[in-house]
C-alpha positions in Angstrom: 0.0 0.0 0.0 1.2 3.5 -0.5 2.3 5.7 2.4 0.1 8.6 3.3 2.5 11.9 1.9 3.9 13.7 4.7 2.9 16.6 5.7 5.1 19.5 6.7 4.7 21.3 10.0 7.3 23.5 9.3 6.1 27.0 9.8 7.2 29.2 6.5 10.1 31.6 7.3 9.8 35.1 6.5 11.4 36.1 3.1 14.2 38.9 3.9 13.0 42.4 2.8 14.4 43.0 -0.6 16.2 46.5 -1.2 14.5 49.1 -2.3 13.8 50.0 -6.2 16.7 51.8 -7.5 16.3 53.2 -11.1 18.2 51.8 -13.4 20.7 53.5 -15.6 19.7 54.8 -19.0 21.0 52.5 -21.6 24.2 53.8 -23.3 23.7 55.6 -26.9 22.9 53.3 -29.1 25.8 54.2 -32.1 24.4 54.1 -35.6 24.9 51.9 -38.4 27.6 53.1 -41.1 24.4 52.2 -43.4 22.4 54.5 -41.5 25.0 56.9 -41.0 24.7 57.1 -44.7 21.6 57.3 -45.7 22.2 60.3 -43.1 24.8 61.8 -44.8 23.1 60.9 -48.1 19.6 62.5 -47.4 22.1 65.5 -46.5 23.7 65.7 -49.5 20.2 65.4 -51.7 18.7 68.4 -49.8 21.3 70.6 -51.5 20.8 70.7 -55.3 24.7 71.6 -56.3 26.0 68.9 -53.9 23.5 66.6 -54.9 24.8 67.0 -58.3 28.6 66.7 -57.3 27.4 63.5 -55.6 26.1 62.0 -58.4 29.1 63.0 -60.7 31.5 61.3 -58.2 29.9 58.1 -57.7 29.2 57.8 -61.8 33.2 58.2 -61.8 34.0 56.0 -59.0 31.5 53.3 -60.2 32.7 53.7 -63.6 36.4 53.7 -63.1 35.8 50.1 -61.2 33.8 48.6 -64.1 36.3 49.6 -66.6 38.7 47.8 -64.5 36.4 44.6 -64.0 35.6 44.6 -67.5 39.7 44.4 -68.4 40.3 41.9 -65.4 37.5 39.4 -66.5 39.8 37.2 -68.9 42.8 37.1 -66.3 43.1 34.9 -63.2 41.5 37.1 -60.3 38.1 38.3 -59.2 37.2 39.8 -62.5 33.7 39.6 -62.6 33.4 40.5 -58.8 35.1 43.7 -59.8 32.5 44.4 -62.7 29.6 43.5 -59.9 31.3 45.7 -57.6 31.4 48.8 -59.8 27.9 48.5 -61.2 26.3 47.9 -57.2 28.1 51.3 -56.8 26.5 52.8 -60.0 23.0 51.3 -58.8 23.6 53.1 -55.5 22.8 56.4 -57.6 21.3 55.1 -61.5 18.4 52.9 -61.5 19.6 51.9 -64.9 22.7 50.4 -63.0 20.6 48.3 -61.0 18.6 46.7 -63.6 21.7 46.2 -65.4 23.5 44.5 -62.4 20.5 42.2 -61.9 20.1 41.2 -65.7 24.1 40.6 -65.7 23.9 38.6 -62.7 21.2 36.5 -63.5 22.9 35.8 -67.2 26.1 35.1 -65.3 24.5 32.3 -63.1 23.3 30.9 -66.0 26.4 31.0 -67.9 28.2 29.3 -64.8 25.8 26.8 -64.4 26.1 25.4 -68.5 29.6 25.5 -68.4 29.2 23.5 -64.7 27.2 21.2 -67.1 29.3 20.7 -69.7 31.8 17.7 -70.1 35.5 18.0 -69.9 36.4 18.8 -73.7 33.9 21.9 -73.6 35.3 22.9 -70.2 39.0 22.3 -72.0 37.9 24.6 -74.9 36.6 26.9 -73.4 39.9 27.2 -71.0 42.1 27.2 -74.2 39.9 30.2 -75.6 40.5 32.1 -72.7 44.3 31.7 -72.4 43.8 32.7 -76.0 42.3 35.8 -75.2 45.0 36.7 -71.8 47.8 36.0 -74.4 46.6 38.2 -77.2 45.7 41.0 -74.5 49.2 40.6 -73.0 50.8 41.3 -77.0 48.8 44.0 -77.6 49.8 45.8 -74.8 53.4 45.2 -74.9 53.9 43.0 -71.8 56.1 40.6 -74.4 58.5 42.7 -75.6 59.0 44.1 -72.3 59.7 41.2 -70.9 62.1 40.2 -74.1 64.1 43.5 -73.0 64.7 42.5 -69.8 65.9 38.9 -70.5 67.8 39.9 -73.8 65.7 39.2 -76.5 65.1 42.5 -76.9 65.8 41.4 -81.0 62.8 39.2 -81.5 60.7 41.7 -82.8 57.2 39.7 -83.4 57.2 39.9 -79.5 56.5 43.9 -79.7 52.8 44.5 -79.9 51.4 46.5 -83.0 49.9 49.0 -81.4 52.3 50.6 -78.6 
């Protein structure tokens, strides 16, 4: 049979007083985003029709001074296309053009990526020989050949020395 539960006799003990409310501090300043610092600084800038302008002129510069770069790194080893997606998200920062530009290039890149990612090994080898192709034809035309040839004394083979410097 089951034991009948104990009961306790123990009289309750008084809880200790608790200290009295003190206020707590305010909560430090909260420090703003650098995004919303921006959009501060921005909304600053747009209020002032002149700087506004100058605004708009630097960031087309900026934006397009890192495309043009992208644009000449894409065939060469290195981030090339992150540079061209870099300077167009700087342009769409200010064009709306830019934007839709950025998104239709991105999506066609994805796709691009994922054929090639498709493709089987003599495609892939193709297309690797076509790009070599293309970094070795840039590197003529802009002399890096016959300045190299100058350095290591072969400064006399002159189909090294691009056509157009």
């Amino acid at each position: 049979m089951s034991e009948p539960a104990e009961q306790s006799t123990a009289t309750a003990q008084p809880t200790p007083p608790t200290p009295p409310e003190q206020p707590t501090p305010p909560p430090p300043p909260r420090r703003r985003t650098l995004r919303a610092r921006m959009r501060h600084v921005r909304a600053r800038v747009r209020r002032n029709p002149r700087a506004n302008t100058a605004w708009r002129l630097a960031i087309g510069i900026i934006g397009t001074v890192v495309l043009a770069l992208g644009v000449v790194a894409i065939p060469y080893p290195g981030p090339g296309w992150l540079i061209v997606f870099a300077g167009l998200g700087i342009l769409a920062t200010e064009f709306t053009w830019a934007g839709r530009l950025l998104r239709f290039a991105r999506r066609h890149y994805d796709r691009w990526m994922a054929w090639v990612g498709r493709q089987n090994v003599v495609v892939k080898a193709l297309l690797a020989l076509l790009t070599c192709a293309i970094v070795l034809a840039t590197l003529w035309l802009l002399g890096a050949f016959s300045l190299v040839a100058e350095l290591v004394g072969l400064g006399h083979w002159t189909w090294l020395q691009s056509p157009i410097v």
